[in-house]
C-alpha positions in Angstrom: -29.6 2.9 3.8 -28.3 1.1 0.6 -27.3 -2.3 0.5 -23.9 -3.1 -0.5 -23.5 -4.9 -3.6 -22.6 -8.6 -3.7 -19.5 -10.1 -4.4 -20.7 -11.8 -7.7 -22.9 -8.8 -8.7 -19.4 -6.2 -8.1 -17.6 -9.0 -10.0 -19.9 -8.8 -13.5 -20.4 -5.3 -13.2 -16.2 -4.5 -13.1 -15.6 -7.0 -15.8 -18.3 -5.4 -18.0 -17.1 -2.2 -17.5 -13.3 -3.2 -17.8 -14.4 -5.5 -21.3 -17.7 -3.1 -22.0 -19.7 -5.7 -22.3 -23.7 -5.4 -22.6 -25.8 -7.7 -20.2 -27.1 -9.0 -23.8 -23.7 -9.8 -25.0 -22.4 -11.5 -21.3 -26.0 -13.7 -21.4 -25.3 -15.0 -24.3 -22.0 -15.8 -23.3 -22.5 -17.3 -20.0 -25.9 -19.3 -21.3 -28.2 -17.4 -19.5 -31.2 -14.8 -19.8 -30.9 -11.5 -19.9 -33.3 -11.1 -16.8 -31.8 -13.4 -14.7 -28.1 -11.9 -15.2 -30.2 -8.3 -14.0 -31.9 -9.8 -11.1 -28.3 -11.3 -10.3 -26.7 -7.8 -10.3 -29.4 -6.4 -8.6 -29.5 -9.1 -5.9 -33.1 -9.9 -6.4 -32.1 -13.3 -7.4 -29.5 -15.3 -5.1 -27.3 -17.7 -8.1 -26.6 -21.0 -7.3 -23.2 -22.4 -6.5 -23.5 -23.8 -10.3 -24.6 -20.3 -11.8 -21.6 -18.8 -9.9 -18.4 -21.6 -11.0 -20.7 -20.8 -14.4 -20.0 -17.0 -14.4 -16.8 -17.0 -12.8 -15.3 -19.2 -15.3 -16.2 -16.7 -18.3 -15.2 -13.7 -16.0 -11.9 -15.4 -14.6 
């Protein structure tokens, strides 16, 4: 059974794709590492409330 992808994880993933943005290039963007921002969209990782307001704020 796979796991649906999570709201935030959807959310970078369409914006990267609309902007075509590398996970490099959003990192460095949103201050963060590389692995984090891939544990993130894989949902290995659960982002804090700050990490969120963080992302969504580049992402709009």
């Amino acid at each position: 059974m796979e796991e649906e992808v999570s709201g935030i994880a959807e959310e970078i993933i369409q914006y990267q794709k609309k902007h075509e943005m590398t996970d490099g290039d959003l990192a460095l963007n949103i201050h963060t590492t590389i692995e984090k921002l891939h544990d993130i969209k894989s949902m290995e990782y659960q982002p804090t409330p700050e990490e969120v307001a963080q992302l969504r704020k580049f992402i709009g």
